[in-house]
C-alpha angles and dihedrals in degrees: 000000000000112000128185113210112210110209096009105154077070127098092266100023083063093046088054088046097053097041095044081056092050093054093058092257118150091237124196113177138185132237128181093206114346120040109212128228099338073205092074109031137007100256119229122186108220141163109216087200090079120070092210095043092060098033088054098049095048091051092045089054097039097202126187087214128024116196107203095203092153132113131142108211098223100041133085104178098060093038098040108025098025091062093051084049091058090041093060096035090048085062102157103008138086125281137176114190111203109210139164155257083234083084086070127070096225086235090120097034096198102068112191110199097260101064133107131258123255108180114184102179127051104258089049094057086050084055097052089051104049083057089054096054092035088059093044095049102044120010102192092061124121114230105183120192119219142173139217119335135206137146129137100031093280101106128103095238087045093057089034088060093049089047090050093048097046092063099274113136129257139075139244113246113237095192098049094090111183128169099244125226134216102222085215096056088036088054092041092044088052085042090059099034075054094064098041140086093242118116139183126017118022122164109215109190146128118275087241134079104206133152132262085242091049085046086059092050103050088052095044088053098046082049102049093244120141107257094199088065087068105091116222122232144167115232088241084068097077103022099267111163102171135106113317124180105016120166129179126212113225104174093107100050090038092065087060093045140086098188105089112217105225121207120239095253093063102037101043091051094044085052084058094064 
């Protein structure tokens, strides 16, 4: 099979790169300033921003599957429109949309996969409504919704919680609860919802609710870094007004699936050993 990884010079976009060459796939990917290993995927440079630029490269590649796994946080225009540019551009083929819990409020907490968005930030509504256009545009896609990812060290809360231990400023919000995700069993669950028949909503989360503070703890203890040294706040402590507890239920998406979705608590822990 032949994939084409959207933003795959990311965090996830690499895992999915990686594991999509381990499985024998032919893998392109695409970058906006720095390729990623030329042993694992043909590299192609692309601004989702402009609708050519992405029609031309799809059909230049000619993928089976295409894996839209890029999204720039400040920026509406590649998130939102830049989705609906690879939708359209991806006619005929299959495609897998990887969104966010940013699209929901937090006002209800527990989100099932039929409910409807509620962004209250900016990059969450890009996100809704790249799901909006994604769905109009091809209705067998899969869009499936995520939180927060870590794993290996590479991701930003990782490196936020060794800053942080080692003396840098700032605190861990107790009260920001997310279902984190491993980026290994999120790449190997959109493999597999790749190569299925399934369409629409999927939630695609770890099995835990734990805070952004707890998150800390667990790292800095697979790390050897001193957990006391992460300082405890609430969001209301620095002004945040975003989404705050905001928790997906998987339980749908997880029947259909072998990839298991390990909570935080287990697979940090077994990342540790």
């Amino acid at each position: 099979m032949r994939i084409l990884v959207v933003g795959g010079s990311g965090f996830l976009g690499g895992e999915l790169v990686r594991q999509a060459a381990a499985g024998g796939h032919v893998v392109a990917a695409t970058y906006l300033s720095n390729p990623g290993p030329a042993a694992l995927a043909e590299w192609r440079p692309l601004d989702l921003r402009d609708r050519t630029a992405v029609s031309d490269l799809i059909g230049d590649v000619g993928p089976d599957v295409v894996v839209n796994a890029a999204y720039r946080q400040s920026d509406w225009q590649t998130t939102a429109t830049g989705a609906a540019h690879v939708a359209a551009a991806s006619t005929g083929r299959r495609l897998v949309h990887v969104s966010s819990d940013a699209i929901f409020s937090g006002a209800a907490v527990t989100y099932a996969e039929d409910q409807v968005p509620d962004p209250v930030y900016a990059y969450g509504a890009a996100k809704a409504a790249a799901e909006t256009a994604v769905q109009a545009i091809d209705p067998g896609a899969v869009i499936a919704r995520t939180s927060l990812i870590i794993g290996d060290g590479g991701s930003p809360h990782e490196r936020l919680v060794h800053s942080l231990a080692g003396g840098a400023p700032g605190i861990l919000f107790t009260d920001a609860v997310r279902c984190v995700v491993s980026v290994r069993d999120l790449a190997a669950a959109l493999l597999e919802l790749a190569d299925s028949d399934r369409a629409g909503i999927h939630h695609v989360a770890g099995a835990d609710a734990v805070s952004r503070h707890e998150l800390g703890c667990l790292i800095a203890q697979r790390d050897g870094l001193d957990p006391a040294r992460l300082t405890p706040g609430l969001c209301a402590d620095v002004g945040f007004t975003g989404p705050r507890d905001v928790r997906l239920d998987c339980t749908l998406t997880q029947r259909h699936l072998k990839t298991r979705l390990r909570g935080a608590r287990e697979f940090v822990a077994a990342d540790a050993g």
